[in-house]
C-alpha positions as CSV (number, residue, x, y, z in Angstrom):
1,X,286.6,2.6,162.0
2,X,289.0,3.8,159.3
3,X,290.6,6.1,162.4
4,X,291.2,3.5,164.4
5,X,293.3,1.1,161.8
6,X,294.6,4.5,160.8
7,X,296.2,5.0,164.6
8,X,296.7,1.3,164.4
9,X,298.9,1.4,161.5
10,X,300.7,4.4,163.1
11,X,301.6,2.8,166.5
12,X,302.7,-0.1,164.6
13,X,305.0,1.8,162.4
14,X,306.6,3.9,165.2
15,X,306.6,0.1,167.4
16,X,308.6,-1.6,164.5
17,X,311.0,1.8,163.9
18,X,312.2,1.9,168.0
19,X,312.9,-1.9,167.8
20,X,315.0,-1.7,164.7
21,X,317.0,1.2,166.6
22,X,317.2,-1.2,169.5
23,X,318.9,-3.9,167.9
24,X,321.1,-1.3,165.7
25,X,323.0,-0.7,169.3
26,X,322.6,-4.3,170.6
27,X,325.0,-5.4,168.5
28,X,328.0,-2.8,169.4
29,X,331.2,-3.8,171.2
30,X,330.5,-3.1,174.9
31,X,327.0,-3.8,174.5
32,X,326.0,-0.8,172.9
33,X,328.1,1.5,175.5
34,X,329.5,5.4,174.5
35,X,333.1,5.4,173.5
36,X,333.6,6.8,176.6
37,X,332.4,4.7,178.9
38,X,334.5,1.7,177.2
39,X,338.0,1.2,179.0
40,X,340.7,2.0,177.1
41,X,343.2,-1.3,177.2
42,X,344.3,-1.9,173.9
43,X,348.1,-1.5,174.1
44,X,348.2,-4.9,176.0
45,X,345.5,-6.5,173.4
46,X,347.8,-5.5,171.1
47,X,351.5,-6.7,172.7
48,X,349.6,-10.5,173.3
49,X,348.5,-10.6,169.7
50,X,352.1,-9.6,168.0
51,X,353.7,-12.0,170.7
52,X,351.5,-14.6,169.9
53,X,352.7,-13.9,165.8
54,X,356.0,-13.7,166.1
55,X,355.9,-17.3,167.9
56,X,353.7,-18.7,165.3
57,X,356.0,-17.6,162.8
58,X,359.0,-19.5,164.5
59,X,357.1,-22.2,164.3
60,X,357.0,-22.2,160.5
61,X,359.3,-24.1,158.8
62,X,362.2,-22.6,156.1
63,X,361.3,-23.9,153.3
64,X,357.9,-23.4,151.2
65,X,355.1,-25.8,151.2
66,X,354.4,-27.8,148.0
67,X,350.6,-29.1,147.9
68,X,351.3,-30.6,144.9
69,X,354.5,-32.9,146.2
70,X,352.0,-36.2,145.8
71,X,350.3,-35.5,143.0
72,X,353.1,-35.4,140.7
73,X,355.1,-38.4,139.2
74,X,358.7,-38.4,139.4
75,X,360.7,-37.4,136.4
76,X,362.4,-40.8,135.1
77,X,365.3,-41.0,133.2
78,X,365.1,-41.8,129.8
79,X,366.2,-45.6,128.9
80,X,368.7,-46.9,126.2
81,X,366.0,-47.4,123.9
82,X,364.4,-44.2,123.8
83,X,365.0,-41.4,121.7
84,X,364.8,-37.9,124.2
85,X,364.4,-35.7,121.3
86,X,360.7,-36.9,120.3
């Protein structure tokens, strides 16, 4: 009896270490394909994504956002009867 959990335990063990290797390469761009069997098209990946930046910045406006514009009171000027050195 003690054999057979033995060989029990050690299929289980070498089950559970081939599907964590499994889903180690599931999870890789491609689907877990070689380097070399991945198509190499960056340079156009890359042209769309720095168009599509420098348009966003255009669309920025010049001057800087303020988040707290509503939050604060406007200064006042003092009044007649107020003394502005206290």
């Amino acid at each position: 009896m003690r054999i057979f959990f033995a060989i029990l335990a050690l299929a289980l063990a070498l089950a559970l270490t081939a599907a964590v290797a499994q889903a180690q390469n599931a999870g890789m761009p491609g689907g877990g394909k070689r380097p070399h069997q991945i198509p190499y098209k960056e340079p156009l990946r890359v042209k769309a994504d720095d168009k599509a930046y420098q348009s966003a910045l255009k669309g920025l406006p010049d001057k800087p956002y303020d988040p707290w514009l509503g939050a604060r009171a406007e200064p006042q000027a003092p009044g007649p009867g107020t003394n502005p050195k206290r």
